[in-house]
N, C-alpha and C positions, 0 to 999 in steps of 0.2 A: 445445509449450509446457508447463512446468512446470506443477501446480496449485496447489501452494504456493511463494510467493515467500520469501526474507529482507528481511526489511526496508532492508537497504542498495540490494537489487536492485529492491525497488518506488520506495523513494527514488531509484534512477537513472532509471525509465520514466515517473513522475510530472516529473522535473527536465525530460527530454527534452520535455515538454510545457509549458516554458515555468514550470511550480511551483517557486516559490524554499523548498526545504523540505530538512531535517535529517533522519537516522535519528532523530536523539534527537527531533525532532520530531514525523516521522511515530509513534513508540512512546508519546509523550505523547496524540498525538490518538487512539489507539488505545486507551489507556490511560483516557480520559475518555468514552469512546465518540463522536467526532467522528468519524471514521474509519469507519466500519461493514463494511469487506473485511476484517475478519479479524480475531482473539483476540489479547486480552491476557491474560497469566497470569500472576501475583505470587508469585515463593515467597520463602521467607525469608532466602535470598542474593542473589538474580535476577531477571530476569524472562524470560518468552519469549515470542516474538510472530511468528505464524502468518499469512500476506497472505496470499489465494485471490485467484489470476488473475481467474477466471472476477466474481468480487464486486467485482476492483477496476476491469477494463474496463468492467463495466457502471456505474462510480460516474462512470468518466471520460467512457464516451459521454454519458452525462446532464448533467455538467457542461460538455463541450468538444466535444462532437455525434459522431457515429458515426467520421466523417473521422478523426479523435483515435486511435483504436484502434491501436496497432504489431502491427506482421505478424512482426516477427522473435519468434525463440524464445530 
């Protein structure tokens, strides 16, 4: 498995788990610090945002119990 996800890629493994949720959403919550698996970066054209596997499994076992976890890569 990756360590770092794209945010479209974590928005498909969070959807899979029943999360009705947007990239542009998932980068707002990340953006406000709601999210806490990973960096929001602001530059003056852009933005860029960084998911860590490892930070978002453990956000989703907590919220949606171990069972929750995906096994594919």
């Amino acid at each position: 498995m990756k360590d770092i996800l794209t945010v479209e890629e974590a928005t498909e493994k969070l959807r899979a788990l029943g999360m009705r949720i947007s990239p542009t959403t998932l980068r707002s919550g990340m953006e406000q610090g709601r999210f806490p698996f990973g960096d929001f970066i602001k530059t003056d054209k852009s933005c860029v945002c960084y998911v860590y596997t490892r930070l978002l499994e453990r956000w989703v076992e907590e919220r949606f119990g171990p069972e929750a976890i995906w096994s594919s890569a």
